[in-house]
DRENZAZA-635612 format. One line per 8 residues: number of its first residue (from 1); their letters; for each residue x negated, z, y negated of C-alpha. Coordinates in steps of 0.5 Angstrom, whole numbers. Layout:
<recs>
NUM) A) X/Z/Y ~ ...
</recs>
This chain:
<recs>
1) XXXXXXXX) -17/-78/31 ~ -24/-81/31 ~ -23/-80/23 ~ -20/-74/22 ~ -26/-71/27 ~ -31/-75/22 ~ -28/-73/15 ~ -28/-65/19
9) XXXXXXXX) -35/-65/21 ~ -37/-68/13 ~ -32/-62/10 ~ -36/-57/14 ~ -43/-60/13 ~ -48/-56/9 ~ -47/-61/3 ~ -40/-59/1
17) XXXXXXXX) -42/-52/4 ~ -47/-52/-2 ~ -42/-55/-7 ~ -36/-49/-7 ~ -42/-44/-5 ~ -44/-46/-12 ~ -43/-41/-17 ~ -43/-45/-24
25) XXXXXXXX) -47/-51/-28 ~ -51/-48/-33 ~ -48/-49/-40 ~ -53/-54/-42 ~ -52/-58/-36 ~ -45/-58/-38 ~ -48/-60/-45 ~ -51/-65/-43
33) XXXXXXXX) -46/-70/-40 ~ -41/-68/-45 ~ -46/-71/-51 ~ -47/-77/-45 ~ -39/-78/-45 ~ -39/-78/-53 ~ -45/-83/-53 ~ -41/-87/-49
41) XXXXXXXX) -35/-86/-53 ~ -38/-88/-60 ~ -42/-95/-57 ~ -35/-97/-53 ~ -31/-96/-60 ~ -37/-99/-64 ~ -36/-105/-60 ~ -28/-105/-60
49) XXXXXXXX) -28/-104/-67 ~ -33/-110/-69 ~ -29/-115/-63 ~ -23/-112/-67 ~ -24/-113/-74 ~ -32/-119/-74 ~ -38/-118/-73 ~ -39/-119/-81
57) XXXXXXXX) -36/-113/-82 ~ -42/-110/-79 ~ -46/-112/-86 ~ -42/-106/-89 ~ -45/-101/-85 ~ -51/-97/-85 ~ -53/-98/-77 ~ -50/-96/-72
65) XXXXXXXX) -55/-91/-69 ~ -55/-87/-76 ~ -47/-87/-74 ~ -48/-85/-67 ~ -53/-80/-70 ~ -47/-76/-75 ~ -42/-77/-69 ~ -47/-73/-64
73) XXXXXXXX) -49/-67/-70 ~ -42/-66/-72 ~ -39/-66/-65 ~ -44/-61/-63 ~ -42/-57/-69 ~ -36/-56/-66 ~ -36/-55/-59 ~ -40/-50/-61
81) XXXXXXXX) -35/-47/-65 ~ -31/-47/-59 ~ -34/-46/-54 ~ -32/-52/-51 ~ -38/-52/-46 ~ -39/-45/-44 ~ -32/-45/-39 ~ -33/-46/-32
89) XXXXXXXX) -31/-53/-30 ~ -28/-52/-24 ~ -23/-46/-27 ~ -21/-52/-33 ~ -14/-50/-35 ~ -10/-51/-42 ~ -14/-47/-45 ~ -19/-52/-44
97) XXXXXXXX) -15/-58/-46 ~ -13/-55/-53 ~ -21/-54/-54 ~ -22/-60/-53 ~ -18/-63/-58 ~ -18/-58/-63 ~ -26/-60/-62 ~ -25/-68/-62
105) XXXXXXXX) -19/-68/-68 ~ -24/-63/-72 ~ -29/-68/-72 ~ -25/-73/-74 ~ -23/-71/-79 ~ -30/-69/-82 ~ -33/-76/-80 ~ -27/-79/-85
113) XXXXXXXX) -28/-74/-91 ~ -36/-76/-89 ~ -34/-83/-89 ~ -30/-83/-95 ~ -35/-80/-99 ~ -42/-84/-97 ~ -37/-91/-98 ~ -35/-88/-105
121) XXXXXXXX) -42/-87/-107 ~ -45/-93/-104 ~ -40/-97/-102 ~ -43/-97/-95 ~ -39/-94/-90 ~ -43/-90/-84 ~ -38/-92/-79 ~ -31/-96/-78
129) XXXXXXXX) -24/-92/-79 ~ -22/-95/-73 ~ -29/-93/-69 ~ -28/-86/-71 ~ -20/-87/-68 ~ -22/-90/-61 ~ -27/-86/-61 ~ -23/-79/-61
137) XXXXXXXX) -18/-82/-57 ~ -24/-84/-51 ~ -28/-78/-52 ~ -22/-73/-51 ~ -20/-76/-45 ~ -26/-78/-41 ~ -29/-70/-43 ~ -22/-68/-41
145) XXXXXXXX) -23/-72/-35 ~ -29/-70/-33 ~ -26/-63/-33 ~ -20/-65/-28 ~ -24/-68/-24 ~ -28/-63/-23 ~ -24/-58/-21 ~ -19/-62/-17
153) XXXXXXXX) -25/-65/-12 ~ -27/-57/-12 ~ -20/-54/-10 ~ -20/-61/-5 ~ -26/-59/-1 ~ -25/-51/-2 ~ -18/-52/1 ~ -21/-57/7
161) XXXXXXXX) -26/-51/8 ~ -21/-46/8 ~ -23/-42/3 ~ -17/-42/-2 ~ -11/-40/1 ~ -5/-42/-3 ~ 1/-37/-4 ~ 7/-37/-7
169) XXXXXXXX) 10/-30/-11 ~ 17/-28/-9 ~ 20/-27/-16 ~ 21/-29/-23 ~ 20/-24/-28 ~ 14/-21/-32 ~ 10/-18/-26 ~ 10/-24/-22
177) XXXXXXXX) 10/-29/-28 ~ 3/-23/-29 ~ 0/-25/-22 ~ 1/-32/-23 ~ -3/-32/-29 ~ -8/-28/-26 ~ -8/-33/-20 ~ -10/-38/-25
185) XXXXXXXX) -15/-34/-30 ~ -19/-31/-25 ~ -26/-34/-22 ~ -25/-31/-15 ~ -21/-37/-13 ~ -18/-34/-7 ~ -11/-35/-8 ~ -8/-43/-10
193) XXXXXXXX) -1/-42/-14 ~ 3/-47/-11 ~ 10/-45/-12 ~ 16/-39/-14 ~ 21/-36/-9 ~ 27/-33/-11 ~ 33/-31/-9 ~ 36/-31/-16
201) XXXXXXXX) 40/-37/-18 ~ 38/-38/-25 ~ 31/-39/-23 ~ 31/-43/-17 ~ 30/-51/-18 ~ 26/-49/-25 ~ 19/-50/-27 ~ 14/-45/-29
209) XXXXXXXX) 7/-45/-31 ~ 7/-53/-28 ~ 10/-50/-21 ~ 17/-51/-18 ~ 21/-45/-16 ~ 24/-45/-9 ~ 31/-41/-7 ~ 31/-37/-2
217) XXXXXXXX) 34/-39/5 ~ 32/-41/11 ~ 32/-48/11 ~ 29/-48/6 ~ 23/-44/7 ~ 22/-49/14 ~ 22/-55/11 ~ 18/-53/5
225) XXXXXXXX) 14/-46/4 ~ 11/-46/11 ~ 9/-54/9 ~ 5/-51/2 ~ 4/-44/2 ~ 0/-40/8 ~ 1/-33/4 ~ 7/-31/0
233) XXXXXXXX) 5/-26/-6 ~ 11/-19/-7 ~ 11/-18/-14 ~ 11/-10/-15 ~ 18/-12/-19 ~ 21/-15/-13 ~ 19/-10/-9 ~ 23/-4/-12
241) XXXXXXXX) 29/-10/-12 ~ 30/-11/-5 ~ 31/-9/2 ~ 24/-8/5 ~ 26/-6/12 ~ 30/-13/12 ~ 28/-18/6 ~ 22/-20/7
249) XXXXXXXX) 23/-21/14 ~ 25/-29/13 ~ 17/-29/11 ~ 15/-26/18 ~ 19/-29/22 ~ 16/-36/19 ~ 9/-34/20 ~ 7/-33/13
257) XXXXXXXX) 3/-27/11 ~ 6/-22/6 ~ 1/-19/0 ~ 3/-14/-5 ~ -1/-13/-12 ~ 0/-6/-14 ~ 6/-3/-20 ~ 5/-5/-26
265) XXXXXXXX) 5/2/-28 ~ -2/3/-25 ~ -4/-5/-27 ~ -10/-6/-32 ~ -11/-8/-38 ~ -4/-10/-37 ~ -6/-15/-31 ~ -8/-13/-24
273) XXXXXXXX) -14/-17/-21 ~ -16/-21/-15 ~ -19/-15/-11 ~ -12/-11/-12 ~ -8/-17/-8 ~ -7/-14/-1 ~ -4/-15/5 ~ 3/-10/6
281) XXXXXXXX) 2/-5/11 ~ 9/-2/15 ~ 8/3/11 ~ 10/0/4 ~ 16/-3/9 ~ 19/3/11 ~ 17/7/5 ~ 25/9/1
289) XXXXXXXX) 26/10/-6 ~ 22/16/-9 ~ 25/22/-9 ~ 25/26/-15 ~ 25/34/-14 ~ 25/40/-19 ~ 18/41/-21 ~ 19/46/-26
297) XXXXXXXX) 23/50/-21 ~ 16/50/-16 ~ 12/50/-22 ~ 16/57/-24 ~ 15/60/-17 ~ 7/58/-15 ~ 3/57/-22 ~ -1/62/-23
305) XXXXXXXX) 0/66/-15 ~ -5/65/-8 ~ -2/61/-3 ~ -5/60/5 ~ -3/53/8 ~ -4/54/16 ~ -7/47/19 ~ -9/46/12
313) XXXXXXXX) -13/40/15 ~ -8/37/18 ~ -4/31/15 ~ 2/35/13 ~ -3/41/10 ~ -8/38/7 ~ -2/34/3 ~ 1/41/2
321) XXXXXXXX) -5/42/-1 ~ -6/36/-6 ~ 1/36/-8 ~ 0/44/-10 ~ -5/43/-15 ~ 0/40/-19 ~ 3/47/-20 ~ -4/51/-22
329) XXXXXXXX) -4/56/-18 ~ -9/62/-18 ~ -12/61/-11 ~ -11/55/-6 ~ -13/59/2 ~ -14/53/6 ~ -13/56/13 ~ -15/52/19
337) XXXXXXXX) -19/52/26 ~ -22/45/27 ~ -28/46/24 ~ -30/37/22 ~ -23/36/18 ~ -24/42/15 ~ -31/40/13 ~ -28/34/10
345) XXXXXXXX) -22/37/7 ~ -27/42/3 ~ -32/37/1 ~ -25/32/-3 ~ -22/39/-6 ~ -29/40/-9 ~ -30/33/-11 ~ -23/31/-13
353) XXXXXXXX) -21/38/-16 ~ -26/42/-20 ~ -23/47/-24 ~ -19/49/-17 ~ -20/55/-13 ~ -21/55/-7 ~ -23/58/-1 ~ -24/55/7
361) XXXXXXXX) -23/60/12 ~ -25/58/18 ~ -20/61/23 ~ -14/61/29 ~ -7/62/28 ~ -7/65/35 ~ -12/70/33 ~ -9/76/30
369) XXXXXXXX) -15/80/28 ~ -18/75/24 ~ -11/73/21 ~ -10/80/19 ~ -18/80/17 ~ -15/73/12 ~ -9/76/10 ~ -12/83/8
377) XXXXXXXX) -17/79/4 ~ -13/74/0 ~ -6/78/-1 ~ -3/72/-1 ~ 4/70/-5 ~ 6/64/0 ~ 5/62/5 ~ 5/55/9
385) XXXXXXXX) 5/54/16 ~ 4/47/18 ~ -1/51/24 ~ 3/47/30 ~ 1/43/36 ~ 5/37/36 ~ 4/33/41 ~ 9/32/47
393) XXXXXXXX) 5/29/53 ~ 0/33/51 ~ 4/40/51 ~ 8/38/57 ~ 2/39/61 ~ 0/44/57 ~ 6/49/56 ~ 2/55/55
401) XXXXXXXX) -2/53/50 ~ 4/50/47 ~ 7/58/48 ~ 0/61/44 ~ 0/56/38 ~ 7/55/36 ~ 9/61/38 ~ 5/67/39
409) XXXXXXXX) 1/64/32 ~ 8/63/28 ~ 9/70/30 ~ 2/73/28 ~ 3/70/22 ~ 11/72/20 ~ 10/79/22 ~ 3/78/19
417) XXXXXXXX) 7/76/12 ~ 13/82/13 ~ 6/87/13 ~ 2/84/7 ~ 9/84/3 ~ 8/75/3 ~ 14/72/-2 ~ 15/66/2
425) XXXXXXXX) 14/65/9 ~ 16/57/10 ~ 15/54/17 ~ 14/47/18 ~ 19/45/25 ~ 21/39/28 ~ 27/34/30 ~ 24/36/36
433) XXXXXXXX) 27/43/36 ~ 34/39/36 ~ 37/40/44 ~ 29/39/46 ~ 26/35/53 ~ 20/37/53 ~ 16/43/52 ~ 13/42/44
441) XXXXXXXX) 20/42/42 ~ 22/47/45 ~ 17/51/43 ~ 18/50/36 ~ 25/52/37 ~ 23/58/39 ~ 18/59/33 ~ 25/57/28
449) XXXXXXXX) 29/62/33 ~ 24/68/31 ~ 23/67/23 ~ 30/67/23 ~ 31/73/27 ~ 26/77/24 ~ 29/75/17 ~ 37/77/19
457) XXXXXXXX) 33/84/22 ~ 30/85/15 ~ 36/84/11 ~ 40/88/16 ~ 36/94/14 ~ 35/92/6 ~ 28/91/7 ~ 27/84/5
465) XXXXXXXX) 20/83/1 ~ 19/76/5 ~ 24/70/5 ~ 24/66/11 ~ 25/59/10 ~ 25/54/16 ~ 24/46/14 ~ 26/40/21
473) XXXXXXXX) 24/33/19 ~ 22/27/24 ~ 16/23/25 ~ 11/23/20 ~ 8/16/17 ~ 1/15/18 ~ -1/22/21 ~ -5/24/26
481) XXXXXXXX) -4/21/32 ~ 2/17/30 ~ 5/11/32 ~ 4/7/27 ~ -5/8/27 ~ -4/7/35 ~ 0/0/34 ~ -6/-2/29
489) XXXXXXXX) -12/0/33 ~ -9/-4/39 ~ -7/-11/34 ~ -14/-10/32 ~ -16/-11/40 ~ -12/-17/41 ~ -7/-13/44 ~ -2/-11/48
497) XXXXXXXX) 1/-6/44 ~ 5/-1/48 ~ 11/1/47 ~ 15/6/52 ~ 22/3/52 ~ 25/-2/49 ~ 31/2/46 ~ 27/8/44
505) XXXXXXXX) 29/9/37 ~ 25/14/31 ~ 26/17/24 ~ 21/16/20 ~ 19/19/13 ~ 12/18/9 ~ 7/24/8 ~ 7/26/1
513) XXXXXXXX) 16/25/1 ~ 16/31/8 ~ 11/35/3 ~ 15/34/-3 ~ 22/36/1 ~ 18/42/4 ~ 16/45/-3 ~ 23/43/-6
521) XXXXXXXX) 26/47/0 ~ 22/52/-1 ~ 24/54/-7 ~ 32/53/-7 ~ 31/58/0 ~ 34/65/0 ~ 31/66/7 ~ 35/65/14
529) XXXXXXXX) 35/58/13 ~ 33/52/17 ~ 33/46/12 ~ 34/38/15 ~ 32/33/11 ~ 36/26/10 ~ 32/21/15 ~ 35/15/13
537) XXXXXXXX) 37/10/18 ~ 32/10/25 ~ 27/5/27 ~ 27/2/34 ~ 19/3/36 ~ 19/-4/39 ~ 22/-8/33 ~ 17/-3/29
545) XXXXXXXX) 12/-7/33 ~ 14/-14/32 ~ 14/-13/25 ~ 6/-10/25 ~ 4/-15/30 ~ 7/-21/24 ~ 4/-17/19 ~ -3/-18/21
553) XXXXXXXX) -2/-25/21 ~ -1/-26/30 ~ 6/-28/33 ~ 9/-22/38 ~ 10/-24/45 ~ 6/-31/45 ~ -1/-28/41 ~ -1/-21/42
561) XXXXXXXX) 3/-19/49 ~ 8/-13/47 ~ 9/-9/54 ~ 13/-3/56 ~ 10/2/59 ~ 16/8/61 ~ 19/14/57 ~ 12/19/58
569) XXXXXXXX) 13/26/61 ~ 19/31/56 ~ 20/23/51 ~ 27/22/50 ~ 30/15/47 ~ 33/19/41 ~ 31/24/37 ~ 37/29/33
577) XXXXXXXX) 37/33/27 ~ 42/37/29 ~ 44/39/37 ~ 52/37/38 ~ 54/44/36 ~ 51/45/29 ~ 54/44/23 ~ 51/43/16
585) XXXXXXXX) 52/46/9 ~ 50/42/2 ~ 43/43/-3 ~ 44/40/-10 ~ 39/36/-7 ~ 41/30/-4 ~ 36/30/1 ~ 36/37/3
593) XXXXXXXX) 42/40/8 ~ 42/46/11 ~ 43/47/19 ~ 48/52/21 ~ 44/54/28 ~ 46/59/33 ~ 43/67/31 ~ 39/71/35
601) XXXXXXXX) 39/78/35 ~ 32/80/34 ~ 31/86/38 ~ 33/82/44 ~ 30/75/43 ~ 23/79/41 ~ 23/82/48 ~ 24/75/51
609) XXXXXXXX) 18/72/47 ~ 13/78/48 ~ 14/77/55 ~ 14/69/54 ~ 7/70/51 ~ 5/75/57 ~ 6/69/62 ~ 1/64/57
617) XXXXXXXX) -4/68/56 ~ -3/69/65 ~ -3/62/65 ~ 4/61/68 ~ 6/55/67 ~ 13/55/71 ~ 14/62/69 ~ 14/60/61
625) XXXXXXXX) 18/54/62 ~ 24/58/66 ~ 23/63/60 ~ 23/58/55 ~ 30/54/58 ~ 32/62/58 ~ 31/63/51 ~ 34/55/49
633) XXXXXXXX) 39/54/53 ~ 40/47/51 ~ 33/46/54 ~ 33/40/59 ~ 27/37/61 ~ 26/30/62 ~ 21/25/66 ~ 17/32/68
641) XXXXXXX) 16/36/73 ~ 19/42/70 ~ 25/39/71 ~ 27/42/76 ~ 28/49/74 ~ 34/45/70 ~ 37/45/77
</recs>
């Protein structure tokens, strides 16, 4: 224990701090002891030579400091011709071997036919044959040594410091076998390459690039990985290959820290670099396959028209917005009420995009003068309303409000959209809608309720101008108030992280992939309908949590407490995409499906809406939540005060 502390305190001493701080030895102090290695080879080989052949021997030789001189001049000649000192010796790899010799081999053959020459001429030989022999030999090991021994006393103190981490990639092909020599050609000695993994039989017990490959499996990855490797590195080919949800929990699970380099698609110079290894988020975890959609149907319908995006600085909008450009339309109007998002959104747009028009209109949904001011403005061709209130504790506690946005502001801009002759009026909804617990969802559901209504009036009287079209999907990766920037803010304070209930389950999908759906399910409606996307397999939160807690490097429950705090006010354990009595129809989209919801006639549920909106703007809140369950019978309220009016 006394030595181990001893040898500590020596790694971390300002001596071996300086050392592996150093960037590199100049070229000619490299020169420098390389001629010194080459004086001491060419006098041991003299003297092996004379021991060997006899002294007498010598008296056919010019002298021995004439012999020495031609071997220096001629070896400089070619460590100059192959930069044998310009590497940095601590980066000394093959590369540098295959210099060395090239460099020393070279040379003896040019001393030879030097040797040769002189002796035919004079019969007097500038150096032995076997000095030249032992010389090569000796040089081109002793320079090679020096290069080895460099680098391995700079990889064993850089290692004690804790400055290199040595990793192992998952995978064996060429984006793997890419970042390896990455690893080994870079001069940000970050990253030590100790071994492969793979879970491909083939490969397992071979070497590559001098390292041995591993398979994949438990015992294996306790005895051995855990024992060589800190880090395991995800090729970009191994990553579209399996499971993310589940196959790299094996890693995790033995505390070792997962990184990612980019995909090769985006790869320069058909190499990543050092910086571009990064540790994996959750998000490249629970992100699916990507989904291919008809983008010369969206181009067809939006190039060349005006388009408004409601809460266009919101996570879901502003990425309406960036993936809308692709589609060249005339005039993007970006339509929102928070005045620093939108700052920032405008000053990305200006940069990002040049060529594109756009105009910021700073307003309300709730606002109906201003609204109508906009659209008489702009005389947009679609629209899409992404405008929502969307947080459930929040709403909760503020129904009315709730009411306003979601309600009222989606029906300012649908009646809005029938006036102004808009082509497409698509609504952004919630899972949340689907037999709703709390008050956002249930006003959403409201929102869904009203367009719909007020499309099947206007096709009724044959007046349909504005195709209604609705699009459900569940919790958004990396919105604005998410769970997942939640969770990180909490790991970063060194916990707890909260979660409300250890069964509570969610659906997630990533933002640009809700967008993409949006879009897509935009064009294919023919108004009326409500869209639901493929979820995929819901995500237990608190799993979700452990996962994000290994991720940063701690062990959940022993460095970083995981705690349960209770379902929140209208929170419910599961969320659905359909209530028990809607059924679905198919799209030729996989993705997309459309929901056979229950209709309201829109004379009736028009009537209970303005009333609804009425007691919001009276600030009653019992009074608009007994509407609201009127109106959404399936309504029943959970952990809240409003439950009660179930009753």
């Amino acid at each position: 224990m006394i030595m181990n502390e001893k040898f500590n305190n020596l790694f971390n001493s300002d001596i071996f701090s300086h050392l592996t701080n150093l960037r590199y030895i100049p070229r000619w102090a490299v020169l420098i002891v390389d001629a010194i290695i080459c004086m001491v080879s060419y006098y041991i080989s003299y003297y092996i030579s004379l021991r060997l052949l006899n002294e007498s021997s010598s008296s056919r030789l010019f002298s021995f400091e004439i012999g020495m001189g031609f071997v220096l001049i001629s070896q400089f000649v070619f460590f100059w011709i192959f930069h044998t000192y310009s590497g940095v010796l601590r980066y000394s790899g093959y590369v540098d071997a295959v210099k060395l010799l090239f460099a020393v081999i070279l040379n003896l053959g040019l001393l030879s036919m030097i040797n040769f020459v002189v002796y035919e001429s004079s019969s007097v030989y500038i150096f032995f044959y076997t000095t030249l022999l032992i010389y090569s030999i000796l040089a081109f090991l002793l320079l090679f040594c020096l290069r080895l021994g460099v680098k391995t006393i700079y990889d064993y103190f850089t290692q004690n410091l804790g400055q290199v981490i040595p990793v192992m990639i998952f995978g064996t092909k060429s984006a793997a076998i890419g970042i390896a020599k990455m690893l080994r050609s870079s001069l940000d000695n970050k990253y030590k390459l100790v071994g492969f993994i793979d879970n491909d039989k083939n490969a397992t017990e071979r070497v590559i690039m001098g390292v041995k490959v591993y398979k994949l499996d438990e015992n294996t990855i306790k005895k051995i990985v855990v024992k060589k490797a800190k880090a395991i590195i995800v090729s970009p080919v191994k990553l579209k290959s399996i499971n993310l949800e589940t196959d790299l929990d094996i890693f995790l699970n033995n505390n070792l820290t997962i990184l990612t380099s980019p995909p090769m698609s985006i790869w320069k110079n058909d190499m990543p670099s050092i910086k571009q290894i990064t540790t994996i988020q959750i998000e490249d975890l629970l992100e699916r396959p990507t989904i291919e959609i008809s983008s010369e149907n969206i181009e067809k319908q939006l190039k060349s028209k005006v388009i408004l995006i409601t809460g266009a600085a919101g996570s879901i909008g502003s990425e309406i917005v960036r993936q809308i450009i692709n589609y060249k339309p005339s005039l993007i109007v970006l339509l929102d009420q928070s005045e620093s998002p939108m700052h920032s959104l405008k000053l990305e747009m200006d940069e990002q995009f040049p060529n594109q028009n756009f105009s910021t209109f700073l307003g309300d949904v709730r606002n109906k003068e201003r609204m109508e001011y906009m659209m008489d403005m702009f005389r947009p061709d679609y629209i899409y309303h992404a405008a929502a209130y969307k947080h459930v504790p929040l709403m909760e506690d503020n129904p009315v409000e709730s009411i306003l946005a979601n309600v009222n502001g989606t029906k300012i801009m649908a009646d809005l959209a029938v006036k102004y002759k808009v082509q497409r009026f698509v609504m952004v909804s919630t899972d949340k809608a689907v037999n709703p617990t709390n008050v956002m969802g249930a006003s959403k559901r409201i929102a869904e309720i009203y367009v719909q209504s007020l499309y099947r009036k206007l096709a009724s009287e044959g007046n349909v101008t504005t195709k209604f079209i609705t699009t459900r999907f569940g919790n958004v990766l990396g919105s604005n108030g998410s769970v997942i920037p939640h969770f990180k803010n909490q790991i970063e304070k060194g916990g707890p992280v909260t979660v409300t209930h250890p069964e509570i389950i969610r659906y997630f999908m990533t933002i640009p992939e809700a967008c993409m759906l949006v879009l897509e399910a935009g064009t294919m409606g023919d108004g009326g309908e409500i869209f639901i996307f493929d979820m995929g397999s819901p995500v237990k939160i608190v799993n979700l949590a452990r996962k994000m807690i290994r991720l940063a490097g701690y062990i959940p429950d022993v460095d970083i407490k995981i705690e349960f705090t209770g379902l929140r006010p209208g929170e419910k354990l599961y969320e659905e995409l359909l209530n028990h009595k809607e059924t679905t129809q198919p799209t030729y989209h996989p993705k997309i499906m459309i929901a056979t919801v229950q209709l309201y006639d829109y004379e009736e549920i028009s009537v209970l809406i303005d009333e609804l909106i009425q007691y919001s703007f009276q600030c009653k809140n019992f009074l608009t939540v007994s509407l609201m369950k009127k109106i959404v019978p399936e309504f029943l309220s959970k952990n809240s005060q409003y439950e009660r009016l179930d009753v």
